[in-house]
N, C-alpha and C positions, 0 to 999 in steps of 0.2 A: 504494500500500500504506500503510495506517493504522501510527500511530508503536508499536502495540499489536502491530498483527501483526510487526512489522520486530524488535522487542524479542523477542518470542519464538520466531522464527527465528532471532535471533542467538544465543540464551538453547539452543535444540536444538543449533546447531550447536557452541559448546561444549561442552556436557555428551558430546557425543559425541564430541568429540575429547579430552575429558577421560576418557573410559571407555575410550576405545579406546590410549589412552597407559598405562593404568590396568591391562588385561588381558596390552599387551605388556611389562609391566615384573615381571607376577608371573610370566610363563611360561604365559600361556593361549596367546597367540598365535604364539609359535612365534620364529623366527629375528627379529630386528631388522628394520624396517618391515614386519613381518607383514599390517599391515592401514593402509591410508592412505585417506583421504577424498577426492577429486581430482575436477577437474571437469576435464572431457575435450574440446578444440576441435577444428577441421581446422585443418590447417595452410592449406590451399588457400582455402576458404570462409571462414574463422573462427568458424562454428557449434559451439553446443555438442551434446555427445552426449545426450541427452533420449527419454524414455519417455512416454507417457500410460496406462500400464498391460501392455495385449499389444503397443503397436506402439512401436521405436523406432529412432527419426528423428534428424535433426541438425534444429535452430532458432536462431533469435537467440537468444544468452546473454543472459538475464536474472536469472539468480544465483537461480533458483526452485529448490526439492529437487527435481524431475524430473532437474538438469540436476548432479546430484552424484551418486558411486560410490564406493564400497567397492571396493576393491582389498581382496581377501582372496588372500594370496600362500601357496602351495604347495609346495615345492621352488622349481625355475626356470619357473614359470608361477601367473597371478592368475585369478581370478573377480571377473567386476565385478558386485555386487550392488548395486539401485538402489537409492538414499538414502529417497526420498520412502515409493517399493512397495518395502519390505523383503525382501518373499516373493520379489522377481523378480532373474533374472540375464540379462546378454547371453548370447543363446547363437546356434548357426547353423548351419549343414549343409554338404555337398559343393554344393548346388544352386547358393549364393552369398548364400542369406538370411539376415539378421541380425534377431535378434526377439528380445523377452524372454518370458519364460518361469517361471514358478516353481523355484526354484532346488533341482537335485537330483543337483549334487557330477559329473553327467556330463562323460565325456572334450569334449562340444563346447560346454562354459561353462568351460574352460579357456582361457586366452591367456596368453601371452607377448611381450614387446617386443623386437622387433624392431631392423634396421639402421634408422639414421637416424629414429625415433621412429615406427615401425611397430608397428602392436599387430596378432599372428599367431593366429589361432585354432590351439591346440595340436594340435589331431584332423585339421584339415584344410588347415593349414599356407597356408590364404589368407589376405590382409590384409585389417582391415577398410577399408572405403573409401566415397567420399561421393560428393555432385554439393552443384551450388548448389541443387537444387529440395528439399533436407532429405532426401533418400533413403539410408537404410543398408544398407550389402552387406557380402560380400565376394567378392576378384577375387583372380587370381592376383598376388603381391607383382611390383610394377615399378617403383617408386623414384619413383612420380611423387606432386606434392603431396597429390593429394586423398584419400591412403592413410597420410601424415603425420599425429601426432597431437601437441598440446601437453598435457603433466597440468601440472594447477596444482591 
């Protein structure tokens, strides 16, 4: 990456974290940490959580905006909306699939964290969970790593 491009990624991700400090401090966003920026790992694999648009995977971290999220937080549950595709949320079903989606406030783009750094799809109370081959689901919550998530 060119010292041009790195500059103004670092320069976006500012400004958004300056705006988004900016809306929770007049009362747009709502309770305290209303909306946090976070990049999302396995605890198991240590893969980031990452989107190319409709499909999203786990990948090597490489600190790209695919692999950043908006935590827009609710009451006691968030909406991850993706940093890079603005329009898109995690979202997912009874089935066990996890996909982003244009973001439209529904019960199953809700989540909540869980015991032990579990992130729960609010609607259908599975966790999300991973493999080593990048693959995103979700399975019934079982305590095991690859259902573990780190936010930084």
């Amino acid at each position: 990456m060119d010292s041009t491009r790195v500059r103004t990624s670092f320069i976006r991700l500012v400004i958004m974290t300056v705006l988004l400090s900016a809306l929770g401090a007049i009362g747009f966003a709502g309770p305290a940490h209303a909306v946090e920026l976070v990049r999302l790992n396995s605890e198991e694999t240590g893969m980031c959580l990452d989107t190319n648009g409709p499909t999203a995977y786990t990948h090597e971290c490489t600190g790209s905006h695919n692999q950043y999220w908006l935590m827009k937080y609710s009451g006691n549950s968030f909406r991850l909306n993706n940093y890079e595709h603005a329009t898109l949320c995690l979202d997912s079903n009874y089935a066990g699939n996890a996909y982003t989606i244009p973001c439209n406030g529904g019960n199953y783009q809700q989540w909540r964290k869980g015991a032990n750094d579990r992130i729960v799809n609010a609607q259908t109370g599975l966790c999300l969970d991973s493999n080593y081959a990048g693959k995103l689901y979700t399975l019934a919550c079982n305590g095991g790593t690859y259902q573990g998530w780190y936010f930084h």
